[in-house]
N, C-alpha and C positions, 0 to 999 in steps of 0.2 A: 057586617061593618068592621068587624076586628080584622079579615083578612085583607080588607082594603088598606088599613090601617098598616099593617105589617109589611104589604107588598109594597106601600110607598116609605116605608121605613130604609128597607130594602133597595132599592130603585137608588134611594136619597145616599146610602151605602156605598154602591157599586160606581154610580157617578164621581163619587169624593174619593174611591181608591184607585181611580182610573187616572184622574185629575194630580194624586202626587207621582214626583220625578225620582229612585230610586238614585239615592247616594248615601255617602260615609254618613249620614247622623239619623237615616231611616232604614239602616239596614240591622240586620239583625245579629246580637252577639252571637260569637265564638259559639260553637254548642249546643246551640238554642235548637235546633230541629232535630237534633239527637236525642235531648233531653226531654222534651217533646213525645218522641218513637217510644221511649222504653216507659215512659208515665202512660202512654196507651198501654202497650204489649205488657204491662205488669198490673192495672188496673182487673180485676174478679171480673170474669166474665157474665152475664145475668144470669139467672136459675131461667132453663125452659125445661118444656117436659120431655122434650127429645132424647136431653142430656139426660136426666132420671131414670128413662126408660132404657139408655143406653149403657149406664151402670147394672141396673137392674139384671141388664140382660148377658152382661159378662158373670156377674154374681152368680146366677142363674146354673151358668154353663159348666163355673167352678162346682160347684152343687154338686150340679147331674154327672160329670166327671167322676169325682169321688164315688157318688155312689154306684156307678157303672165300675170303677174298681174292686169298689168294695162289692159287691156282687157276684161279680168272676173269681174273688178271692174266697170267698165264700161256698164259690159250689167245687174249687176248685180236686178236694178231698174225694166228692164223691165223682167226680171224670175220673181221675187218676183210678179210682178204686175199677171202676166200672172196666177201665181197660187191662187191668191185670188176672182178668178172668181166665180160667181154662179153655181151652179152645172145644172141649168138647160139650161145656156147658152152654157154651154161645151154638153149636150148631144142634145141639139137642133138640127135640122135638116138644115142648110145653104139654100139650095135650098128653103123648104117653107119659110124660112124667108125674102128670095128674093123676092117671088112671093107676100105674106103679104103685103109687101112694095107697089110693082108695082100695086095692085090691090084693 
């Protein structure tokens, strides 16, 4: 019953805005649909969970950046070491150098 209610509310509305004749003393002041524009566009937009998960998810990223930094910075010591080896140690044979040892 309430939408019957509402839809002849409505109906009784659009008839009676059809019904006036636009001139100087129903028209609208100076401003007024500008003023209008930026009361919407400055109004807080609602909280959904889109927005949340989409902060989240830059958060997130900053995170994982960092510690992917901090990571490579981290092992950067032992590459650097790794590559300053003797070239005869890198083609060396592991095995006899075991056995060398043991014997």
């Amino acid at each position: 019953m309430n939408s019957k209610k509402a839809d002849l509310a409505w109906q009784r509305l659009v008839a009676a805005a059809r019904t006036v004749h636009s001139n100087e003393e129903t028209a609208l002041p100076y401003g007024f649909s500008t003023r209008v524009a930026s009361l919407a566009f400055s109004a807080p937009t609602p909280f959904s969970a889109s927005l949340l998960f989409e902060r989240l998810s830059w958060k997130a990223l900053a995170v994982s950046a960092l510690l992917m930094i901090l990571c490579l910075a981290s092992t950067l010591p032992f590459l650097s070491s790794s590559s300053n080896r003797d070239e005869e140690s890198v083609l060396a044979d592991p095995v006899s150098e075991v056995v060398d040892i043991g014997g």
